[in-house]
C-alpha positions as CSV (number, residue, x, y, z in Angstrom):
1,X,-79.3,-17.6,60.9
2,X,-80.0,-17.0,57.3
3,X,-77.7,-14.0,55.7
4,X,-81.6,-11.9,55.8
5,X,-81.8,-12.3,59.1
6,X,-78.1,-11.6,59.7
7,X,-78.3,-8.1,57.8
8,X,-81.7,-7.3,59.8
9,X,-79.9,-8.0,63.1
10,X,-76.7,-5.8,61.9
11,X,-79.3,-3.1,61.3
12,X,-81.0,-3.4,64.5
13,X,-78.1,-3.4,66.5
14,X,-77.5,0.4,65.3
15,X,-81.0,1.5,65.7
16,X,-84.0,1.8,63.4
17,X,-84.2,5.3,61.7
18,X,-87.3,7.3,61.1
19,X,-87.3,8.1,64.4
20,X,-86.1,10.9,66.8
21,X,-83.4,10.4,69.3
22,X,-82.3,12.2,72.3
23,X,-78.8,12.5,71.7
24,X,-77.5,14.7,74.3
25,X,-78.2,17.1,77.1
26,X,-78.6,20.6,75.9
27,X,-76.1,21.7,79.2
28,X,-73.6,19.7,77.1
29,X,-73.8,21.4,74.1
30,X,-72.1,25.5,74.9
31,X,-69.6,27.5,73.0
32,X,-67.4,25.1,71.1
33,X,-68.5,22.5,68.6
34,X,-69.4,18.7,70.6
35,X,-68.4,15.7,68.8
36,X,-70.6,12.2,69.6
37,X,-71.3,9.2,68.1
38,X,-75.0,7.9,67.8
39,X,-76.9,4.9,65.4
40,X,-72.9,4.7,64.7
41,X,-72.6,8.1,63.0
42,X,-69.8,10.8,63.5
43,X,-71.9,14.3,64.4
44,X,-71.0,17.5,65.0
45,X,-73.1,19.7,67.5
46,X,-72.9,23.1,68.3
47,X,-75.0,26.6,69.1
48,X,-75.2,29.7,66.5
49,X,-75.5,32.9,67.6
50,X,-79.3,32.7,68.6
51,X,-78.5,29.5,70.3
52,X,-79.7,27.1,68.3
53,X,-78.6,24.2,68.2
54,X,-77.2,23.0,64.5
55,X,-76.1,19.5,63.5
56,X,-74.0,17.8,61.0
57,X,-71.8,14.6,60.1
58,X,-68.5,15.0,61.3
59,X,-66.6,15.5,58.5
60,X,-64.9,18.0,56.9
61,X,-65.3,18.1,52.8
62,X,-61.7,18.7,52.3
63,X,-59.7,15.6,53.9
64,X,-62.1,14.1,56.3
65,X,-60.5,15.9,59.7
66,X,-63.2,16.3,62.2
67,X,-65.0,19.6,62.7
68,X,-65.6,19.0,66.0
69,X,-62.2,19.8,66.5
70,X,-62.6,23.2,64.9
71,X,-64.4,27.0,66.0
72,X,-67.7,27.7,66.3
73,X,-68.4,30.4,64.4
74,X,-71.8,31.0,64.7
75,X,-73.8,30.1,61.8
76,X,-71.1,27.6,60.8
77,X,-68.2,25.6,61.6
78,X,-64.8,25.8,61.1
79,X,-62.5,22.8,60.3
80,X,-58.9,22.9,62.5
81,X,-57.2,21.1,60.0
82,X,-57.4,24.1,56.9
83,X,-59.6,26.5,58.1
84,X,-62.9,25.4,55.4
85,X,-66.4,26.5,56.7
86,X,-69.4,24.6,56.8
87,X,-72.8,25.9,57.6
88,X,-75.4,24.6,59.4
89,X,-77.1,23.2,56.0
90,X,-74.2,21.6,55.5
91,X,-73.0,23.8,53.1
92,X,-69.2,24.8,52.4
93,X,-69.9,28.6,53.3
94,X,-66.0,29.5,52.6
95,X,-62.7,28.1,51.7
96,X,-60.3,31.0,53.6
97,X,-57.0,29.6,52.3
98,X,-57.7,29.8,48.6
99,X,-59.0,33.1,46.8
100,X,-61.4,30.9,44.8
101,X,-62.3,27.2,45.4
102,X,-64.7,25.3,43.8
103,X,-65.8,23.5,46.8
104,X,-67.4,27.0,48.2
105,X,-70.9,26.8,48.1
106,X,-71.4,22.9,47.9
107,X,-73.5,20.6,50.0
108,X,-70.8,18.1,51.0
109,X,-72.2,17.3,54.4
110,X,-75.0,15.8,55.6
111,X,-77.2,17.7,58.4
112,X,-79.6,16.3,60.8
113,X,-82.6,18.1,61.9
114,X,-83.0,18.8,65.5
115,X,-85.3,20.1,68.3
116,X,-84.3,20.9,71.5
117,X,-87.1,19.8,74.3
118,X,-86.9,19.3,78.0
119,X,-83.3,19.8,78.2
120,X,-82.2,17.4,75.6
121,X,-81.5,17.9,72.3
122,X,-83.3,15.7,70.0
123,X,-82.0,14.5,66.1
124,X,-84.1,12.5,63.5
125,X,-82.9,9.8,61.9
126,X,-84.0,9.2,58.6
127,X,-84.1,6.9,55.5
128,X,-84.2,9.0,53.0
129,X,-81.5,11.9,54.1
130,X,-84.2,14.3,51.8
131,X,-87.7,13.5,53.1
132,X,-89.2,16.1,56.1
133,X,-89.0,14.5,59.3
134,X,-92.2,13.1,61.2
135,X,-93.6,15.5,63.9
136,X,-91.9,14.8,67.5
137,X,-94.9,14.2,70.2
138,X,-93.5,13.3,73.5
139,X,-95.8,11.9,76.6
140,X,-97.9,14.1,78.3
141,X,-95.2,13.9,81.4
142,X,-92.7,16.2,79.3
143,X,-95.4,18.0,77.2
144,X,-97.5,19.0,79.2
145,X,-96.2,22.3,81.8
146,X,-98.2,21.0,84.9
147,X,-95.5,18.1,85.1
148,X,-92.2,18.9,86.9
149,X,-89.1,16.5,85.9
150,X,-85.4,16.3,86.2
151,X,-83.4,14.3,83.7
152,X,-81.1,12.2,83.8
153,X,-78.4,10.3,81.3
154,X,-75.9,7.8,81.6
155,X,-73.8,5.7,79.4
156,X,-73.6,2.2,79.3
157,X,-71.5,-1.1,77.8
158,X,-74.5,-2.7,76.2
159,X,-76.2,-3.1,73.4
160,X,-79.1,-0.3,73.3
161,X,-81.9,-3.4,72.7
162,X,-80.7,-5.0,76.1
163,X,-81.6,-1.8,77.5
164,X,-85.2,-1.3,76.2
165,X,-85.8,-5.2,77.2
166,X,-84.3,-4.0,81.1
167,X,-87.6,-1.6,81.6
168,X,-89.9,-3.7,79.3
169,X,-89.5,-6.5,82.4
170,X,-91.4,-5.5,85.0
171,X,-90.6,-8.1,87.2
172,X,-86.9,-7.5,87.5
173,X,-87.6,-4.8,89.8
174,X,-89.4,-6.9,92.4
175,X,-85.7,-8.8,92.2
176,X,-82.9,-6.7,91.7
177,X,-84.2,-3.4,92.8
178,X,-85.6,-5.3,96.2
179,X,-83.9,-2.8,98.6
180,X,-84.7,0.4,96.5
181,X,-87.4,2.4,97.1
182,X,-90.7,1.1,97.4
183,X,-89.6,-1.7,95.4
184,X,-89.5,-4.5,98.1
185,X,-93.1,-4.8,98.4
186,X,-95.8,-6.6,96.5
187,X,-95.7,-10.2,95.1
188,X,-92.8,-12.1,94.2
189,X,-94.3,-14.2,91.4
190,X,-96.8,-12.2,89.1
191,X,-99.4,-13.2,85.8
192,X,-98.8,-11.0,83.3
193,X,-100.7,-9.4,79.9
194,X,-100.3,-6.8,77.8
195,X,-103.0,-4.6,76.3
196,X,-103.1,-1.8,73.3
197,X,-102.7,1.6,73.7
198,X,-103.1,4.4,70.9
199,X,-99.8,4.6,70.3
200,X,-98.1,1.4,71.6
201,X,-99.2,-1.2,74.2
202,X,-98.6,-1.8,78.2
203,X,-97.4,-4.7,79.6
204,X,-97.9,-5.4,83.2
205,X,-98.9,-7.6,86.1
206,X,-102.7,-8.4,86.6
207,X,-104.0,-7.7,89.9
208,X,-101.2,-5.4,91.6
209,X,-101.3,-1.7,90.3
210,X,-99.2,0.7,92.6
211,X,-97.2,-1.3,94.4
212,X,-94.1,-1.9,92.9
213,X,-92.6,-1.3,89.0
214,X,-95.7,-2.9,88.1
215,X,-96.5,-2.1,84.5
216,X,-94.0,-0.7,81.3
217,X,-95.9,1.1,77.9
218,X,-94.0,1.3,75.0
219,X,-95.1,4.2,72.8
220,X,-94.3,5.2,69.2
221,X,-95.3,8.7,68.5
222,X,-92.2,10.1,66.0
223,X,-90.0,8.8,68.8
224,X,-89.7,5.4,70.6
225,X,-90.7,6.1,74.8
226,X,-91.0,3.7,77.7
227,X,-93.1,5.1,80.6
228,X,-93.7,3.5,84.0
229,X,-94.5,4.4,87.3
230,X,-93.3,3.5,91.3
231,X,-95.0,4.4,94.5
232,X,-92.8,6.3,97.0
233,X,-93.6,6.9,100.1
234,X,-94.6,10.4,101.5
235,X,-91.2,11.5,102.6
236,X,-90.1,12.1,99.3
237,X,-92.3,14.3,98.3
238,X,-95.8,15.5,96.7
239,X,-97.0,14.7,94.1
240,X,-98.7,11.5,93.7
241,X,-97.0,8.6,92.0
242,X,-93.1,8.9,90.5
243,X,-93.2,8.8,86.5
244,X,-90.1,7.5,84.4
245,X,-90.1,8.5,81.1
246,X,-86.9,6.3,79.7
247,X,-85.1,6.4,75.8
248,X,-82.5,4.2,75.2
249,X,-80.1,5.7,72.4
250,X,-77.7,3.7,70.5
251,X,-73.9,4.9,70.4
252,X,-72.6,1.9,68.1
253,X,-73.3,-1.9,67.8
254,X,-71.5,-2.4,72.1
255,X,-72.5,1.1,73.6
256,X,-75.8,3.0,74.3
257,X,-77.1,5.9,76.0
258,X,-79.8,6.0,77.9
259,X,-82.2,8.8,78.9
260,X,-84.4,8.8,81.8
261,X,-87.0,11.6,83.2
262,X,-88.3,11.5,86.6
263,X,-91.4,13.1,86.7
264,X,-94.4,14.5,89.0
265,X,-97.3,16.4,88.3
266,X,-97.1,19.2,91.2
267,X,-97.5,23.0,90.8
268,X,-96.8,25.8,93.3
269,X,-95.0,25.2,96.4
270,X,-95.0,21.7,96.3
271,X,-93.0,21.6,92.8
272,X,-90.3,23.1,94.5
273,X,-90.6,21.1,97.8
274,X,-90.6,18.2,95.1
275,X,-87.4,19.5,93.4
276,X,-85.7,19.6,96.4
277,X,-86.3,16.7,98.0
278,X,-85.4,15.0,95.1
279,X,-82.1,16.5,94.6
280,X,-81.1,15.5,98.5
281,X,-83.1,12.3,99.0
282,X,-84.4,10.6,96.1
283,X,-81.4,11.7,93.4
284,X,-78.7,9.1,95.3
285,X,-81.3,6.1,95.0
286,X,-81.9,6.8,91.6
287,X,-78.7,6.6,90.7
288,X,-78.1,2.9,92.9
289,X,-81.3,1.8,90.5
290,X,-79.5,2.8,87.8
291,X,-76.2,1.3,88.3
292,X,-77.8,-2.2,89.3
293,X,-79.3,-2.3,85.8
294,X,-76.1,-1.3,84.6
295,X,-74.1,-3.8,86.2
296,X,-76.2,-6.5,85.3
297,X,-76.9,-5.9,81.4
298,X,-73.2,-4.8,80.9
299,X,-72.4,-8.3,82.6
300,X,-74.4,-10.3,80.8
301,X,-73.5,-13.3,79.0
302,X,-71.7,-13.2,75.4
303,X,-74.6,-13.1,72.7
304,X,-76.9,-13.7,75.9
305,X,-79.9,-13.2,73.6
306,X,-79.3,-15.9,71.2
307,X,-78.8,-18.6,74.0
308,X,-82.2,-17.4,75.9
309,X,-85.1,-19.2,77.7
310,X,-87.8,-17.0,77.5
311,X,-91.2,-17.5,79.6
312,X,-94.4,-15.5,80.5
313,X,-93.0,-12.1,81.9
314,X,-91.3,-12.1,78.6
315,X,-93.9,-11.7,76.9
316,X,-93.4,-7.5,76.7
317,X,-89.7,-7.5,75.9
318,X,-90.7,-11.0,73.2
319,X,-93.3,-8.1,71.5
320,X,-91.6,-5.1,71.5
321,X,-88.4,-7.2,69.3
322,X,-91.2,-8.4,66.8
323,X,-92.6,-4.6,66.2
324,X,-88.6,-3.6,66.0
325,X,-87.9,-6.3,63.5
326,X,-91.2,-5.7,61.3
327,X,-90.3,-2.3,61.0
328,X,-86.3,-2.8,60.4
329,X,-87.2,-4.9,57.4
330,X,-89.6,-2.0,55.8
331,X,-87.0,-0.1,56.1
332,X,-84.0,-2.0,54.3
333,X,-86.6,-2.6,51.6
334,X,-87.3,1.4,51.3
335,X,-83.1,1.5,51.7
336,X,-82.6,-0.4,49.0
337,X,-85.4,0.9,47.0
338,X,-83.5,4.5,47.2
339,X,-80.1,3.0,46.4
340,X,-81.6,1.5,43.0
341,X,-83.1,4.4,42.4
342,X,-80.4,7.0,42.3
């Protein structure tokens, strides 16, 4: 591997920017500040007094101690270590221990812009720290108010890219998810293609629609989606065929979170005869679908993708990697372009 390729791969493995994230539920996020790591920065999360959610790096001006350790008080943050306040620009709003300190009104920390949708809270990424972010359009299953979802998070031992290659295979399912859900019927050995979309492409078997996890789009629309679809049978509930709407979140270079919404498009009664026999049927299986991924990609060989044998239903995880690599290297030229320039 050439030392280009070797810095494009170390950038990867933390997650292209320009992009927004889900980087939390919003039930996580209350009273006191929340501390995470994601794309392998330190942030700080927390509420103001309207209930907003505010973000910033993780790092108080003054010594470096963690204001996620410190008080919420409102329109700021408090440091635990010596009492400094930070606002949600990032601004040192007050030194308390000092009558006058020349830190006060200094922005020292970085802040990340955020939007709250669908009960996740949402941060962009950027290159340049100073330029607005891109508008965040999300699939019609969580825009649009006819669809009902539930979401659902989990943290796993992997890589993030392993993740996104997991749902861009749709044959896995046919495999490891044989016992789950619908996912025992249709054909065991598939053609596949892939085919443009507005936004991204869709990969998926030719001549079986509705049978099993039989197709996967990728979409870029301010935020990188995958979005799929499995037939369930009647009992668990209205609503025509079961949308995932999936985003797999980097934590650092080993660890990711991913994101997953089950949605239906149901209204009235049936929405809430949906809702509840999802939470006591469908919830449980969901979760056994999840942890077989899990187990598997946090299993997986060391440096499994550099030792790989790829064929035809590789073809959608082969094209998504290609896009993520064109765009990683426009964006350590822009990088770099910044660096010189300041």
């Amino acid at each position: 591997m050439s030392v280009k390729d070797e810095i494009l791969e170390n950038y990867l493995d933390l997650g292209l920017r320009d992009l927004w994230y889900p980087v939390a539920s919003s039930w996580e996020v209350a009273g006191s500040p929340v501390g995470i790591t994601r794309l392998g920065e330190n942030i700080v999360l927390w509420r103001d007094a309207e209930g907003v959610v505010r973000a910033l790096e993780d790092r108080c001006p003054h010594r470096g101690a963690r204001l996620s350790f410190g008080w919420n008080l409102g329109d700021r943050v408090a440091c635990w270590y010596h009492g400094v306040e930070v606002d949600g620009d990032g601004k040192v709003a007050d030194v308390p221990a000092v009558v006058s300190c020349p830190m006060t009104g200094s922005e020292c920390v970085k802040r990340y812009h955020v939007k709250e949708r669908n009960g996740a809270i949402f941060l962009w990424f950027g290159v340049d720290p100073h330029a607005p972010p891109h508008d965040l359009v999300l699939p019609e299953q969580l825009a649009d108010g006819e669809w009902a979802s539930f979401l659902c998070q989990s943290d796993w031992a992997v890589n993030y890219r392993y993740a996104v290659d997991n749902v861009m295979d749709p044959m896995h399912g046919t495999y490891l998810h044989m016992k789950s859900h619908s996912m025992a019927e249709g054909d065991r050995t598939a053609e596949m293609r892939a085919r443009n979309t507005e936004h991204g492409f869709i990969f998926e078997k030719t001549g079986q629609s509705g049978v099993n996890f039989d197709w996967v789009e990728f979409g870029n629309t301010g935020c990188h989606w995958l979005r799929l679809s499995i037939p369930y049978r009647k009992q668990y509930g209205p609503g025509g065929h079961f949308y995932i709407v999936g985003f797999a979140t980097p934590v650092d270079r080993d660890n990711c979170r991913v994101f997953f919404w089950r949605c239906r498009k149901v209204d009235g009664w049936q929405r809430n005869a949906w809702r509840f026999l999802y939470r006591t049927q469908l919830e449980k299986l969901h979760w056994d679908v999840l942890e077989q991924d899990r187990l598997v990609l946090e299993a997986m060989a060391p440096n499994a993708r550099d030792h790989e044998f790829l064929y035809e239903h590789d073809v959608g995880l082969a094209r998504i990697r290609r896009l993520l690599a064109k765009e990683g290297r426009k964006q350590l030229e822009r990088q770099a372009a910044l660096e010189a320039a300041e």
